[in-house]
C-alpha positions as CSV (number, residue, x, y, z in Angstrom):
1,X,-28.7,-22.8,15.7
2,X,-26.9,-19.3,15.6
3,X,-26.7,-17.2,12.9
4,X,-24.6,-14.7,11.8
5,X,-25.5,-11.1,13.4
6,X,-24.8,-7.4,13.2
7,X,-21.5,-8.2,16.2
8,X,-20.2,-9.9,14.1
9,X,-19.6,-7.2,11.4
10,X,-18.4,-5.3,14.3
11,X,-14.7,-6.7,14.0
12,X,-15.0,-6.3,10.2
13,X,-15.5,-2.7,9.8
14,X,-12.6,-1.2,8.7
15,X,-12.4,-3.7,5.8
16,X,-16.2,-3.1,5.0
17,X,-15.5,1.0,4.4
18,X,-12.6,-0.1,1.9
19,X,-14.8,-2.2,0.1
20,X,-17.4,0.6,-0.4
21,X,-14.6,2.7,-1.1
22,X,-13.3,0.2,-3.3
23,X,-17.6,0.0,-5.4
24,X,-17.5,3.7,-5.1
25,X,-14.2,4.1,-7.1
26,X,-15.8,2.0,-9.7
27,X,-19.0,4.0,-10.1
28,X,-17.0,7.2,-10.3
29,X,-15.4,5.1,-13.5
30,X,-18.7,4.9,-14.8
31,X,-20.4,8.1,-14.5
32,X,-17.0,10.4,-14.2
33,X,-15.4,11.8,-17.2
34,X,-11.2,11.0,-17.9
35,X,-9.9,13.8,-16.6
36,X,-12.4,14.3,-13.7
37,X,-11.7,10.3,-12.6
38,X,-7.9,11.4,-12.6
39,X,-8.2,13.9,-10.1
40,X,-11.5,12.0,-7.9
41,X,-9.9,8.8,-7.7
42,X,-6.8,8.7,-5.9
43,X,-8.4,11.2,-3.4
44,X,-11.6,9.4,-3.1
45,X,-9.3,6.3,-2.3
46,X,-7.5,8.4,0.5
47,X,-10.5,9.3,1.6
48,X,-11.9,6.0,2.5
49,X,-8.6,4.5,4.0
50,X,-8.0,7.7,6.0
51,X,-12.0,6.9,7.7
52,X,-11.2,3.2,8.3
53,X,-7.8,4.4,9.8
54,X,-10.8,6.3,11.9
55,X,-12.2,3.3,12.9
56,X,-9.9,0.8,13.3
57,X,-8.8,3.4,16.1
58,X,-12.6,3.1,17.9
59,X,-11.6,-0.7,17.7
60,X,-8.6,-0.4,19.4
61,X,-8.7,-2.1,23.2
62,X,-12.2,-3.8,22.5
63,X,-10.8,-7.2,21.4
64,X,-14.2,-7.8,19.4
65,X,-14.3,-11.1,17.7
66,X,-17.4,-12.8,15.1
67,X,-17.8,-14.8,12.5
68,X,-17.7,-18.1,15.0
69,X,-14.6,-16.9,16.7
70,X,-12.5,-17.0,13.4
71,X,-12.0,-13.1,13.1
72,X,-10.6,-10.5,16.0
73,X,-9.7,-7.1,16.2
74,X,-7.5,-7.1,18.5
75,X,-4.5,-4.6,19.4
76,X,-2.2,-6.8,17.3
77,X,-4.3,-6.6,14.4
78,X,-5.2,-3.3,14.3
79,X,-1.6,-2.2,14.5
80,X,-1.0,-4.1,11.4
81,X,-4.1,-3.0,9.4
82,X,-3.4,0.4,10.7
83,X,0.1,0.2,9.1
84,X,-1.3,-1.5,5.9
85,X,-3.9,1.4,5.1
86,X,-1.1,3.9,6.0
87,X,1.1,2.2,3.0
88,X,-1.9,2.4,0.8
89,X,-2.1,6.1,1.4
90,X,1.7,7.0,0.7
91,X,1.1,4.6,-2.3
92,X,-1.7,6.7,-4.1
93,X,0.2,9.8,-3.1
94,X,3.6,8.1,-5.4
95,X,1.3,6.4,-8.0
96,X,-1.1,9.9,-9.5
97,X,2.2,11.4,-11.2
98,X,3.3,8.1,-12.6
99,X,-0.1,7.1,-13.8
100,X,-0.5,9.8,-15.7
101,X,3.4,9.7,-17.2
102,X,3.5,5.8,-18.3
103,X,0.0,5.9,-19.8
104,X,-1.2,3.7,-17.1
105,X,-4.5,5.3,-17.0
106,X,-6.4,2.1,-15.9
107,X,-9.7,2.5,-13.7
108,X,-9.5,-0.3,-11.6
109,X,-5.8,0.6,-10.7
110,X,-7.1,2.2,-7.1
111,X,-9.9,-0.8,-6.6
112,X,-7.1,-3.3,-6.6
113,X,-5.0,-1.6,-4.5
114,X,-7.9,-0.9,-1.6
115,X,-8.9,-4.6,-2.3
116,X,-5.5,-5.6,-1.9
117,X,-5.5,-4.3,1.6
118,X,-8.6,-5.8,2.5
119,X,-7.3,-9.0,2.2
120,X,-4.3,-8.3,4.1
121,X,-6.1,-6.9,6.8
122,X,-8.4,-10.5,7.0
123,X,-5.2,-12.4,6.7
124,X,-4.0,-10.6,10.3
125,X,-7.2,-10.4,12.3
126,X,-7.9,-14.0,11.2
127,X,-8.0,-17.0,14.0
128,X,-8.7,-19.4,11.2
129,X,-6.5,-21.1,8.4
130,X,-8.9,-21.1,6.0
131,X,-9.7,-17.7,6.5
132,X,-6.1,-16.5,6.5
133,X,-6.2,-18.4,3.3
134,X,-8.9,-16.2,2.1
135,X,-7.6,-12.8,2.8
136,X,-4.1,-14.0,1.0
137,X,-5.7,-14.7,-2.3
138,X,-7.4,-11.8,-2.6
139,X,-4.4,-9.8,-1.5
140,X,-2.3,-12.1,-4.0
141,X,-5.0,-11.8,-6.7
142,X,-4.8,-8.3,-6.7
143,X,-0.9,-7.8,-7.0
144,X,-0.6,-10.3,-9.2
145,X,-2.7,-7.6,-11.5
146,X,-1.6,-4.7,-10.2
147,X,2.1,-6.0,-11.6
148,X,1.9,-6.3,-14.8
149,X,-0.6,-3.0,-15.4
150,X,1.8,-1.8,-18.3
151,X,0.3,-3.8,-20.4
152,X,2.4,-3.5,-23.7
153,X,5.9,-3.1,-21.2
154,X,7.4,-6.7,-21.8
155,X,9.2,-7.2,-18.5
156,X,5.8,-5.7,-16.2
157,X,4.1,-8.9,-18.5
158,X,7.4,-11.2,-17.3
159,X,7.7,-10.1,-14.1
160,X,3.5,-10.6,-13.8
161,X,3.4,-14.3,-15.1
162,X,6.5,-14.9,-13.1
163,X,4.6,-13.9,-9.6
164,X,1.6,-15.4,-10.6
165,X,3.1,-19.1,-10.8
166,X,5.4,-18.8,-8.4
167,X,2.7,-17.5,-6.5
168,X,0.1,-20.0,-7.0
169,X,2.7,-22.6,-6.8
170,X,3.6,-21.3,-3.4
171,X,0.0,-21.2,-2.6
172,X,-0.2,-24.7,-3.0
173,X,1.8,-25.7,-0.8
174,X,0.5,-23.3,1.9
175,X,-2.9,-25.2,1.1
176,X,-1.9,-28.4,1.5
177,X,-0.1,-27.6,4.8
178,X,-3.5,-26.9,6.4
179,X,-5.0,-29.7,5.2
180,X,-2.3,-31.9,6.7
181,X,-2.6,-29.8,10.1
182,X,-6.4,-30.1,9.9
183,X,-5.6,-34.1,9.7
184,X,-3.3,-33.5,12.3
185,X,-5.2,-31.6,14.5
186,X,-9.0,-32.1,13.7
187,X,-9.1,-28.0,13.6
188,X,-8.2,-25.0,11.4
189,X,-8.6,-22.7,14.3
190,X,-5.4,-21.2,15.5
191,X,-5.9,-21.1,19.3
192,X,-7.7,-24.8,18.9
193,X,-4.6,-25.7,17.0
194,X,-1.9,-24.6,19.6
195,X,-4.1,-25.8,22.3
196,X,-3.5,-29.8,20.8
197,X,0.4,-29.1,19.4
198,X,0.8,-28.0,23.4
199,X,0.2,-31.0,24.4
200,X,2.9,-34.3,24.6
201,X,3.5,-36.4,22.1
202,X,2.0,-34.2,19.6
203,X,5.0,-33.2,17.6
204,X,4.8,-37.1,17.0
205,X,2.5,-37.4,14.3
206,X,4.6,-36.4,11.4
207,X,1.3,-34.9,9.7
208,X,2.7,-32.1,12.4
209,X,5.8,-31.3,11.1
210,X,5.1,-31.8,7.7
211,X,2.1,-29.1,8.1
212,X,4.3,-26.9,9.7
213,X,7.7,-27.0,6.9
214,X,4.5,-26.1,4.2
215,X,3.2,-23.4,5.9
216,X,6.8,-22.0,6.3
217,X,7.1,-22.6,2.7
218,X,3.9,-20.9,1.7
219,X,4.6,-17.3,4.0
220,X,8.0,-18.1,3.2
221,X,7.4,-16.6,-0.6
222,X,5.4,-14.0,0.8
223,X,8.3,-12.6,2.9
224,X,11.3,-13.3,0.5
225,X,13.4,-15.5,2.7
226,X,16.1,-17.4,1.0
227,X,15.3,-20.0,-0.8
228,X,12.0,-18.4,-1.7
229,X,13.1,-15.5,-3.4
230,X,14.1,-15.9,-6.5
231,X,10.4,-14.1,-7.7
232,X,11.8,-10.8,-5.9
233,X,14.4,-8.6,-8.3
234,X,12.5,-9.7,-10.8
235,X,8.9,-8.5,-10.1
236,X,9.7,-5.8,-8.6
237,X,12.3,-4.2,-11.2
238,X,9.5,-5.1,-13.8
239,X,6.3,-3.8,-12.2
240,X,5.2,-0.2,-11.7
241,X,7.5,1.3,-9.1
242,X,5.1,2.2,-7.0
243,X,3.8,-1.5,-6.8
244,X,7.0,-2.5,-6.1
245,X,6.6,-0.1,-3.1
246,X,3.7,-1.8,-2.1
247,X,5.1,-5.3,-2.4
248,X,7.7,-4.3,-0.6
249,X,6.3,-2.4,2.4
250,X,2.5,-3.5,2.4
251,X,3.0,-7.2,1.3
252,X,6.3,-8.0,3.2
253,X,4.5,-6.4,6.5
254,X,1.3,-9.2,6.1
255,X,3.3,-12.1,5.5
256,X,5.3,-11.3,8.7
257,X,1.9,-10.7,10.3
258,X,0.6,-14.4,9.6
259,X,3.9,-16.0,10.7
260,X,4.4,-14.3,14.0
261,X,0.3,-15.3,14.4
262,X,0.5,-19.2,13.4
263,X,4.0,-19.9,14.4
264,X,5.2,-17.5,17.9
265,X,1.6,-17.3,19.5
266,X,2.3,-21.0,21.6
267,X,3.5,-23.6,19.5
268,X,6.0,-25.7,21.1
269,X,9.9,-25.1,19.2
270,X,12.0,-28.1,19.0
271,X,16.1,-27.3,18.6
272,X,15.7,-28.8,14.9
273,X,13.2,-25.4,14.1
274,X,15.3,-23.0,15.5
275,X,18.6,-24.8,13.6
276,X,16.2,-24.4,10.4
277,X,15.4,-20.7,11.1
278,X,18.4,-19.6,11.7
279,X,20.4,-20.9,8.9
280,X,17.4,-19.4,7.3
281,X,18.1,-15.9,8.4
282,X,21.5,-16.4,7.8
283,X,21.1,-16.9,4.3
284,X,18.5,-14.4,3.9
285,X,20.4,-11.6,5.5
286,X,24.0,-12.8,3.5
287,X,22.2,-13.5,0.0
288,X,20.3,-10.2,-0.5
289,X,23.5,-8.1,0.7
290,X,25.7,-9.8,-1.4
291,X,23.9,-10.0,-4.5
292,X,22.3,-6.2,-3.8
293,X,26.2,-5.5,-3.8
294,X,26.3,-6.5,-7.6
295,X,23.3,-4.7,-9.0
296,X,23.8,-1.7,-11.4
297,X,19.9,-1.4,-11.7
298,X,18.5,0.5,-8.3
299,X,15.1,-1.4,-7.9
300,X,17.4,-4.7,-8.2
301,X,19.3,-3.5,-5.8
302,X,16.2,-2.0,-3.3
303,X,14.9,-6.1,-4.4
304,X,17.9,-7.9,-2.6
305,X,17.9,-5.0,-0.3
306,X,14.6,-6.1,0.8
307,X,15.5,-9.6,1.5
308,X,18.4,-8.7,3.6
309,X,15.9,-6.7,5.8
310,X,13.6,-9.9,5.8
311,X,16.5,-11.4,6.9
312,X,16.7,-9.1,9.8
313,X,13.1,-9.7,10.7
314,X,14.0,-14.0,10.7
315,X,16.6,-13.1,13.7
316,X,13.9,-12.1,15.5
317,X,11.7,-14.6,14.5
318,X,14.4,-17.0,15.9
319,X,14.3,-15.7,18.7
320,X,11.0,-15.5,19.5
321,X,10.2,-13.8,22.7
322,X,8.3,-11.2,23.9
323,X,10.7,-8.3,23.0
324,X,11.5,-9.8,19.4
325,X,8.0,-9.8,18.5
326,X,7.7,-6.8,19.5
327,X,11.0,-5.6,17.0
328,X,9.4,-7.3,14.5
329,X,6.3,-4.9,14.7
330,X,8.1,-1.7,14.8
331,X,10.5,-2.9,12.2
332,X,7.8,-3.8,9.8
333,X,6.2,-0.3,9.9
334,X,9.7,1.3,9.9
335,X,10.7,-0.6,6.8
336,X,7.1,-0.1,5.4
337,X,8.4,4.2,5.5
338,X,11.7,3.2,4.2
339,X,10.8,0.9,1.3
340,X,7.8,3.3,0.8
341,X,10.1,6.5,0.5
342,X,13.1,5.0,-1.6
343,X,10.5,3.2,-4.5
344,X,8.6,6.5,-4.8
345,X,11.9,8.5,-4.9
346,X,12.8,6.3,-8.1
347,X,8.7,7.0,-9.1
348,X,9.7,10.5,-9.8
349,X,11.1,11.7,-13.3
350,X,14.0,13.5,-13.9
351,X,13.9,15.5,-17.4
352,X,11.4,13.5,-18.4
353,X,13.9,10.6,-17.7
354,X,12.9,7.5,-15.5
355,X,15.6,6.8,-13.1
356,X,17.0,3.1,-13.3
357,X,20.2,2.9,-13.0
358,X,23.0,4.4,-10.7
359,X,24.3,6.7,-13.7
360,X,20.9,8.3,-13.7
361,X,21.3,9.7,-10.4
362,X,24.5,11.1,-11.2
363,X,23.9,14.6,-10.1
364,X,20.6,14.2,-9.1
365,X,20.9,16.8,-6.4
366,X,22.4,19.5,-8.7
367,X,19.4,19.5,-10.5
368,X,16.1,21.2,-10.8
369,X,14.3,22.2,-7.6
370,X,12.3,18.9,-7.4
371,X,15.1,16.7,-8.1
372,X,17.0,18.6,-5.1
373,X,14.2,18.0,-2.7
374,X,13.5,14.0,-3.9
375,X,18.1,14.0,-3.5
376,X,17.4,15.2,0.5
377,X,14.6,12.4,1.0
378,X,16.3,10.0,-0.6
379,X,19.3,10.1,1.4
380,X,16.8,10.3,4.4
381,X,15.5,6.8,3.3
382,X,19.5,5.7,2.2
383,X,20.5,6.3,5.8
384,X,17.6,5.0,7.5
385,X,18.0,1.5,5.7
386,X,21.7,1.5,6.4
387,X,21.0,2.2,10.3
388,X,21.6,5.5,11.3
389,X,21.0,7.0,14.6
390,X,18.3,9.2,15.0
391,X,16.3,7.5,12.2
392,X,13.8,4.5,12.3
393,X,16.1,2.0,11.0
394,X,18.7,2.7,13.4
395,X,16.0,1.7,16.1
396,X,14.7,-1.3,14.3
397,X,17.7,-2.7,13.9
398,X,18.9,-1.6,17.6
399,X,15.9,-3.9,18.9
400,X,16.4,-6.7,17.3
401,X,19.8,-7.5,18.0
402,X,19.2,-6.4,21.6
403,X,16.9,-8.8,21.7
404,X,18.7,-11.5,20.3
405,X,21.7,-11.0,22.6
406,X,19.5,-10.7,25.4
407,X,18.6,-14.6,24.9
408,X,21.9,-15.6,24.2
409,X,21.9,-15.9,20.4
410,X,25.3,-14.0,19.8
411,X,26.9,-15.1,16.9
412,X,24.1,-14.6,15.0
413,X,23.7,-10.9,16.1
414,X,27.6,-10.7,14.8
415,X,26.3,-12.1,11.6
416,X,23.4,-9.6,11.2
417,X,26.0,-6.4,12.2
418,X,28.5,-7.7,9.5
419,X,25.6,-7.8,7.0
420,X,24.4,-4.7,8.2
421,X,28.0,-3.6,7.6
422,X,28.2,-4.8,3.8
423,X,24.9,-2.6,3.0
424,X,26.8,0.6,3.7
425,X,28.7,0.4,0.5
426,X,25.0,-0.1,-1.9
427,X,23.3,2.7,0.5
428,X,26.0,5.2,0.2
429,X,26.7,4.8,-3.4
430,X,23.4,6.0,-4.4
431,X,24.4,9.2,-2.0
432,X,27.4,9.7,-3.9
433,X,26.0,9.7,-7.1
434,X,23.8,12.5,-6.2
435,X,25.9,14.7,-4.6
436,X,29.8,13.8,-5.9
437,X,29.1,12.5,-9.8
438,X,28.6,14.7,-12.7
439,X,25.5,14.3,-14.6
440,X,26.2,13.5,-18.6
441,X,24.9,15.9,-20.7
442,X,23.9,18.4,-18.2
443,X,24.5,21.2,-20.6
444,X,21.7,19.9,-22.8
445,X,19.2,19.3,-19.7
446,X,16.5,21.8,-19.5
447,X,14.4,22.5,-16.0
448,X,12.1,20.0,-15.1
449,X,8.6,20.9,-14.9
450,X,7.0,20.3,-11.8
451,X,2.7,19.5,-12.2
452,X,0.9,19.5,-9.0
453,X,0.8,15.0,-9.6
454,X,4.4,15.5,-8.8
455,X,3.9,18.0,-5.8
456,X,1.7,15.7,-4.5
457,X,4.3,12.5,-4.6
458,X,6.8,14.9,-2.9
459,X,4.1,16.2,-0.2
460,X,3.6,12.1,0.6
461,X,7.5,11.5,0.9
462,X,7.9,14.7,3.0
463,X,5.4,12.9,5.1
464,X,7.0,9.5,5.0
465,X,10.4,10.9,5.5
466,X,9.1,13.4,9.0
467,X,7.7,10.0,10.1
468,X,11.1,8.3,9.9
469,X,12.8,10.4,11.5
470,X,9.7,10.9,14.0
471,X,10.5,7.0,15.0
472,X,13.8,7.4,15.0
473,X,14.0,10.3,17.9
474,X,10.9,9.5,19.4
475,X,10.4,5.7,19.1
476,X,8.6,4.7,22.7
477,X,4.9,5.6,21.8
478,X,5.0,3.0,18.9
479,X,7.1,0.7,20.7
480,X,4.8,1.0,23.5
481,X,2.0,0.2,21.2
482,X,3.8,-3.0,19.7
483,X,4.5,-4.2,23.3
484,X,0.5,-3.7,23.9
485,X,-0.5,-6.0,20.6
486,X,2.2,-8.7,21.6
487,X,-0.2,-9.2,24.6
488,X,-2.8,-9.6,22.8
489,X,-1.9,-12.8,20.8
490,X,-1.1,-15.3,23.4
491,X,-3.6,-18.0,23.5
């Protein structure tokens, strides 16, 4: 019989430093005073993602695998953790100054968050279904907490019990999808799995396609496509904004991880999938513009926002080749900076003020020095999610509708320009009421104070912003990168 050895920790690593992190955080809680755990925390957190950022780069190119062949490290995995535990990082940087100004001094705010990426990172490098199962509910565990961490804020408690059963109803379904592919297939391991859909006649056991609509269903809610994203505006308008910035970058990210490993890594596509999918992205795209159109409340409106950049990412996923996988990689960690940058924008406070609505930002940029600063990056992030050249959007965008055209799918690269078009008008109106509206009550306003939390929130959207426009002028190392992990997943 074999056992379990020290290899097979091997592929692992990365995830086994954030979990130390992750028991070190928690004994700084119980030996650290209040205002020494303040400062030790969110560094100590950086600290340990920044040295498994370390070593998922000693990974990279080994294509280690343990556990009974049900976890890899592989290029395409690593890529994705990589961008996970770079989310983190810009997370803690936005989440210090608004910890300390919403009284949402709770210890094990940090733990969830590193054990949150833990479990996406075992959700990508997974070869197993049960295993990807594992890594989503203790990614999904953790949000669900991490949402409604105001405690005595009524719509963070809403917005919590909202994701929760939604979320475990979606689970569900996700669970019961593997269980009729297992029936199907006499396996819950991926390249096992592909191997016996490959073959003829599979597709007719209606366990198959029945397996296959669930698991869509259950990464469906993950991503936010149309009709699974009624949960969106909600949560994220009602949980802290810099979980929403996580949800929205760090979440989105490993649900499109999962689908592009279970569903674009060999299984056969009959012409009734890709009439599903693409009605699907249709939707997604046109829903999330339209109703992201109608919003007065700006983390409604960066909600829907998100689902029209899911739907996006579902061109792509129709397509399906080599190059679109490879647009869906860049575009997740481009929209990761984007989503990232815009949430932590909102994270900041104006005199003393949270900013919700549009009529907050009303002459944002006229302000104090801070609020200038935060008025330049936000339009950086504005500009980037509209599509504008020489930032990363611009290229995301750019690559998948090249690669859509260039396998013939043209009307629905129309469709994605014209919703691509319809965002300019919620983009540029947040730009506008920076720089062209007067703020009420100016003459009453008195200069912000800026603490060092706060300079440490702008130092992390400095970053985020130089690395948007980094991929935006110089995208081929990345790209290059995603073209090496799309090699790495076919079976």
């Amino acid at each position: 019989m074999t056992f379990v050895t020290i290899s097979d920790f091997i592929p692992i690593v990365p995830e086994l430093i954030l979990v130390l992190t992750a028991l070190l955080v928690l004994l700084v809680d119980l030996v650290g005073t209040q205002t020494g755990y303040k400062m030790t925390s969110p560094l100590l957190a950086i600290g340990g993602l920044c040295v498994a950022v370390f070593a998922e780069i000693q990974l990279f190119g080994g294509n280690r695998v343990g556990f009974f062949d049900t976890i890899v490290a592989d290029q395409y995995s690593i890529l994705f953790e990589i961008i996970y535990m770079v989310t983190g990082i810009i997370t803690i940087t936005i989440s210090w100054h608004y910890i300390a100004e919403n009284n949402m001094n709770f210890r094990e705010y940090y733990v969830l968050m590193l054990f949150s990426i833990v479990g996406m990172m075992l959700m990508t490098s997974s070869l197993d279904l049960l295993m990807i199962f594992i890594g989503l509910e203790i990614m999904s565990i953790s949000s669900y907490i991490m949402v409604g961490m105001m405690r005595r804020v009524v719509t963070a408690n809403e917005a919590a019990l909202k994701y929760l059963l939604l979320g475990a109803f979606s689970t569900g379904f996700l669970l019961y999808g593997i269980s009729l592919i297992y029936g199907a297939t006499g396996s819950t391991q991926l390249p096992a799995i592909i191997e016996h859909l490959q073959q003829a006649g599979a597709f007719e056991n209606p366990l198959v396609g029945f397996g296959l609509a669930l698991l869509i269903i259950g990464v469906g809610f993950k991503v936010a496509i149309v009709p699974f994203h009624m949960w969106t505006p909600d949560v994220y308008t009602g949980a802290p904004t810099p979980v929403a910035a996580f949800m929205s970058a760090a979440v989105k990210a490993a649900g499109f991880a999962i689908l592009i490993r279970i569903f674009l890594t060999g299984i056969p596509h009959a012409e009734r999938w890709d009439n599903m999918m693409w009605v699907i992205a249709i939707l997604t795209m046109t829903v999330g513009n339209v109703m992201a159109l109608r919003q007065n409340n700006i983390k409604r409106m960066l909600a829907y926002s998100s689902i029209a950049h899911a739907g996006y990412v579902m061109v792509a996923v129709v397509v399906g080749s080599e190059a679109a996988i490879t647009s869906i990689i860049y575009y997740s960690f481009a929209y990761a900076l984007m989503g990232m940058g815009a949430f932590g924008v909102l994270s900041i406070r104006s005199n003393g003020k949270t900013i919700e609505t549009y009529e907050d930002l009303a002459g944002y940029a006229h302000a104090g020095p801070t609020e200038q600063v935060a008025a330049v990056l936000m339009s950086t992030f504005m500009l980037s999610l509209l599509g504008l050249p020489l930032t990363a959007g611009f290229i995301g965008k750019f690559q998948i509708f090249y690669a859509a055209l260039d396998e013939g799918w043209f009307w629905l690269t129309v469709i994605a320009a014209m919703n691509s078009v319809i965002s300019l008008f919620y983009y540029l109106r947040v730009i506008v009421f920076m720089y062209m509206k007067e703020r009420i009550g100016a003459q009453q306003e008195k200069e912000s104070q800026t603490s060092v939390s706060s300079l440490f929130a702008i130092t992390g959207l400095l970053a985020t912003a130089a690395g948007i426009v980094y991929l935006g002028i110089f995208p081929n190392d990345f790209v290059q990168l995603a073209q090496l992990s799309v090699t790495a997943i076919s079976f």
